[in-house]
C-alpha positions in Angstrom: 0.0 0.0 0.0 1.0 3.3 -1.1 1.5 6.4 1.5 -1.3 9.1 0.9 -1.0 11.7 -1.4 -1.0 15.1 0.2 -2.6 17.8 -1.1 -0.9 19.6 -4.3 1.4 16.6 -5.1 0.7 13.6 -7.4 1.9 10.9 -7.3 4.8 11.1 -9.6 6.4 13.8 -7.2 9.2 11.8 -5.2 8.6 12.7 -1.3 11.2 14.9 0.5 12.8 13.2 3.0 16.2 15.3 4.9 17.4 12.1 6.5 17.9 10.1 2.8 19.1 13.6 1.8 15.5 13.7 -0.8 15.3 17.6 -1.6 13.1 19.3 -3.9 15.1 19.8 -7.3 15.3 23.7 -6.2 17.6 22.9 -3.6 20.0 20.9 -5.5 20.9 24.2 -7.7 24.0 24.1 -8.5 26.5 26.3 -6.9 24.0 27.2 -4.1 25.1 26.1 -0.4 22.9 25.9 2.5 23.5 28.8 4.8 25.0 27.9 8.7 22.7 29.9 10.9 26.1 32.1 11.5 26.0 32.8 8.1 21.9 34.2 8.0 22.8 36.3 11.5 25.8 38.4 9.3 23.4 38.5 6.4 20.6 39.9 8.6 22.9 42.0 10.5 24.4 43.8 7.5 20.8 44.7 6.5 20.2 46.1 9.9 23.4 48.4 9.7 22.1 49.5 5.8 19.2 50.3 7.6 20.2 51.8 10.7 22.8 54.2 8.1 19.7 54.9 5.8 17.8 55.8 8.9 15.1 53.1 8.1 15.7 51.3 11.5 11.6 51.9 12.3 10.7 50.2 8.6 12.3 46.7 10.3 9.7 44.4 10.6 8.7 42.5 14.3 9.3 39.4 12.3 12.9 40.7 10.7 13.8 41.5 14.7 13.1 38.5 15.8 14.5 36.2 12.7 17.7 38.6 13.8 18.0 38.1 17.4 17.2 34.0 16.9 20.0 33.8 14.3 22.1 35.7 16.7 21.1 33.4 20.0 21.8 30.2 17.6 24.9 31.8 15.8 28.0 28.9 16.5 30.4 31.4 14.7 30.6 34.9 15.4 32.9 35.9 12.4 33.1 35.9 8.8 36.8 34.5 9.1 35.9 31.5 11.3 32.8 30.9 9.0 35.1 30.5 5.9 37.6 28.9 8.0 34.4 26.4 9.1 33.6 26.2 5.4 37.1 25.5 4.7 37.2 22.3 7.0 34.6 20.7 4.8 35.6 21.2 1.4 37.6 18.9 -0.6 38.6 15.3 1.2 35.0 14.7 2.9 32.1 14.0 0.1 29.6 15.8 2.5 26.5 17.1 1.3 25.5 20.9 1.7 22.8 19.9 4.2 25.3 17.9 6.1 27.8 20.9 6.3 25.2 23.4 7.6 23.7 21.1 10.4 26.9 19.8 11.1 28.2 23.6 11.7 24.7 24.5 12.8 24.1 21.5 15.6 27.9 21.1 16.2 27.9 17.9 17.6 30.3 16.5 20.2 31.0 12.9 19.1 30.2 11.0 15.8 27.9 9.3 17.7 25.7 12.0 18.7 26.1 13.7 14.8 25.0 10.0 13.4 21.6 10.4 15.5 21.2 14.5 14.6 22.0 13.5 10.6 21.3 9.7 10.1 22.5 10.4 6.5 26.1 10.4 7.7 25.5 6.5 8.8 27.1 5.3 5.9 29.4 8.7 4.8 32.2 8.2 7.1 33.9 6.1 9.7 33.1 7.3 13.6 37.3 7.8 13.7 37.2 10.2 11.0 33.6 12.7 11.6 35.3 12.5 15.8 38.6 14.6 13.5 36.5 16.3 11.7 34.3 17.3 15.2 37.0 18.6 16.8 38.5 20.5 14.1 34.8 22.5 14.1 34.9 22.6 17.8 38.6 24.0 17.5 37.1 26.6 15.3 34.3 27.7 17.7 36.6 27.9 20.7 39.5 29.6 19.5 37.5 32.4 17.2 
């Protein structure tokens, strides 16, 4: 038997699904990452200052304020440095996926272990000997920014 179809889909649409990595073909543009919550904050908070220079701090929007101050309370990495640094620690000799990188760097777990049950996708990706190196090079990068 065949899961229901939810409203708007048909049946030919495949179903998303984060922990088999199963993202709508929008996602998977190429060239396109998926932002680390540190990365959103200095997005938001450069739009702030623009504002705050153009004198349009009152024309923020409640929700803009608050998407600010969460992205700042959740923010692993307070500079752009240590986020390309963080970026850097990813690229090349791990075949990571995007969403891996940013909820790896988002959720910055402390063993392989605990980053297996936040992202099953990793299961299969990578020994427990090597995510544990590549945890503590992250965790280096958060402690010593």
């Amino acid at each position: 038997m065949s899961a229901p179809v939810r409203a708007g889909e048909t049946e030919a649409t495949p179903e998303e699904d984060a922990t088999e990595l199963k993202f709508p073909k929008e996602f998977e543009v190429t060239g396109c990452d998926a932002l680390m919550i540190s990365e959103v904050f200095l997005l938001l908070d450069h739009r702030r200052k623009q504002s705050e220079q153009k004198e349009e701090i009152e024309d923020m929007s409640e929700v803009f304020v608050k998407t600010l101050n969460y992205a700042r309370r959740l923010s692993k990495f307070k500079s752009r440095e240590t986020i390309r640094a963080v970026r850097g620690i990813f690229s090349g000799k791990y075949n990571l996926h995007k969403f891996e990188v940013a909820q790896l760097a988002n959720l910055c777990p402390e063993t392989a272990e605990e980053a297996k049950a936040l992202i099953p996708s990793l299961e299969n990706k990578m020994e427990d000997e090597e995510l544990d190196e590549l945890l503590k090079d992250l965790h280096a990068k958060k402690t010593f920014q």
